[in-house]
N, C-alpha and C positions, 0 to 999 in steps of 0.2 A: 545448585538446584537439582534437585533426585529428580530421576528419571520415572514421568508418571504416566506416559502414554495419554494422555487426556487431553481435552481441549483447552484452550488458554484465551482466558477474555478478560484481560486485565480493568483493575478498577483504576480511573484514573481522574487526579485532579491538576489544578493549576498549579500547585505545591508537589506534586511527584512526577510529571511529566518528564523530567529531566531524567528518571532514574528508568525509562521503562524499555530503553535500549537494551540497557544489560540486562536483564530479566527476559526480554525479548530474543535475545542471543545465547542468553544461556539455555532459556528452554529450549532450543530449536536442536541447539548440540546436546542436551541432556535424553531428547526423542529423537536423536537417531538422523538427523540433520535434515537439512534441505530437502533431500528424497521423499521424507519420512510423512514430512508434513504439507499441508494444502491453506492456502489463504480464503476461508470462508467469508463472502461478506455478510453483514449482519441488516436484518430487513430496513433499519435504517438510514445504512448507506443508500440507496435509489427508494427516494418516492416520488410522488403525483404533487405540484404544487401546482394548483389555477390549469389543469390540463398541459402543464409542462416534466417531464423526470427534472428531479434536481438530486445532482448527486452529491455527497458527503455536506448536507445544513447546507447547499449553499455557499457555502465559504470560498475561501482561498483556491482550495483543491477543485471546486466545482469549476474555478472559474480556468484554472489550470488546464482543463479538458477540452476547450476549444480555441480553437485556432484565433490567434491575432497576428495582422500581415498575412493570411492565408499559408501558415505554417502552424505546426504542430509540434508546439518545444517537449526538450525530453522531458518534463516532469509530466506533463500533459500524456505524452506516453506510454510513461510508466505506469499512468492511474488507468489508461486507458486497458494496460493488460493485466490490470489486476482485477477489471471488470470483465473482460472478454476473453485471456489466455493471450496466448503468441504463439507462433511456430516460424521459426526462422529460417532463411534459407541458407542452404548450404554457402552461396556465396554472398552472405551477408556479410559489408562493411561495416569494423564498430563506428560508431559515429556518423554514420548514415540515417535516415530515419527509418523506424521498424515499421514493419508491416500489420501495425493493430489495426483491429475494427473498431469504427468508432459508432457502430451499431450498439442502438440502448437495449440489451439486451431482456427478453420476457421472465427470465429468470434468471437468479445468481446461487452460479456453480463454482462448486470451490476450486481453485488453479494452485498447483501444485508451488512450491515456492521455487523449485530447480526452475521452472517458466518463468517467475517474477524476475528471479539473479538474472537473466538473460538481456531481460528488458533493463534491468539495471547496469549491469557491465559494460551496453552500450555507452552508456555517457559518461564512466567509470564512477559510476558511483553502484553502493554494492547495499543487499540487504543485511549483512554486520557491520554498516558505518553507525557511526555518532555515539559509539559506545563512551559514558560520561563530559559528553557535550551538552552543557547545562542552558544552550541557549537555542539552540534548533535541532531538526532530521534532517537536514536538505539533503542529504544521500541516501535517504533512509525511506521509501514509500510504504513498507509497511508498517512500522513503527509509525509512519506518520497518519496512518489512517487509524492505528491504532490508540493514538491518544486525543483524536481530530483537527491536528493542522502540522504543518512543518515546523512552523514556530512556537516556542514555546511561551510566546508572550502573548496576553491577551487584549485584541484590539479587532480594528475593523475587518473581519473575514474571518475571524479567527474562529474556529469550534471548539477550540482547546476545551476538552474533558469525554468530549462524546468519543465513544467506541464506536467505531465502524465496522469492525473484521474481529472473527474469530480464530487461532488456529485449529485445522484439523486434523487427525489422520488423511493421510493422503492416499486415496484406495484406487485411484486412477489409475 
C-alpha cells in the first residue's frame, strides 16, 4: 500500500471483513506508523438512544464497555481508551486493570494509536493482530471498530459492516 498521508475509512462488508486487518496494518506502516497516526471516532460510534449514549449500534462492543461482576474485562478496556485516551502510570502492571475513564465523553477526539498499543499490550493482545484471520479481531480493537464487531460472523450483536473510526494524522 503507497504511502498517502490521508485518512483511511475503509468500505466494509460481510464478504471482506476478513481482509481489513491487513489493509489496516499496512496503511498504519505505509504512514509512518503508530506515532503517525490518531484513531478518530466517527459520529456514529456514540449517539443518544431513548436519553441513553449507546456506543458502537449497540452491539457486542457496547455491551463490552460495562462492567459484569463489577469488573471491567480487557476488551471493555480497550474500547473504553479508544473513546477517552489512557495515560499509564509509570508503575503500571501488564495485566493489571488500566486506568480508563469510563466517562461518556461530550466530544470525540482522536487518540493517538501509540495510546491504543498500550491499552492493548496490557492483555497482550496488540493493534497488528489478526492479520488474515478469517474468522475474528479478538486482539484487534481497532480493526474491530473498524469493521463493527470482533467477529466476523453475523448474528445477535453483531454490526458487522458499520465503520465506526477513521484514521487520522495524529497532530497531538
Amino acid at each position: 500500500m503507497q504511502n498517502t498521508n490521508t485518512n483511511y475509512t475503509p468500505t466494509v462488508t460481510v464478504k471482506t471483513a476478513h481482509q481489513h486487518a491487513t489493509n489496516l496494518i499496512a496503511f498504519i506502516k505505509a504512514n509512518g506508523g503508530m506515532g503517525a497516526l490518531a484513531l478518530q471516532l466517527n459520529a456514529n460510534a456514540m449517539v443518544t438512544v431513548k436519553g441513553k449514549t449507546v456506543f458502537f449500534g449497540g452491539g457486542n462492543m457496547h455491551t463490552a464497555m460495562y462492567p459484569t461482576s463489577g469488573k471491567l474485562g480487557h476488551r471493555g478496556q480497550i474500547l473504553w481508551a479508544l473513546v477517552n485516551g489512557l495515560t499509564l502510570p509509570t508503575a503500571h502492571v501488564k495485566g493489571q486493570p488500566l486506568p480508563v475513564s469510563t466517562t461518556i465523553p461530550t466530544t470525540l477526539k482522536p487518540i493517538a494509536l501509540s495510546v491504543i498499543q498500550q491499552a492493548h499490550l496490557n492483555s497482550g493482545s496488540s493493534i497488528f493482530s489478526c492479520v488474515n484471520n478469517a474468522l475474528h479481531c479478538n486482539q484487534n480493537a481497532v480493526n474491530a471498530v473498524m469493521v463493527g464487531n470482533f467477529s466476523y460472523k453475523v448474528g445477535n450483536g453483531s454490526m458487522l459492516g458499520n465503520t465506526y473510526a477513521t484514521l487520522v494524522p495524529n497532530i497531538g
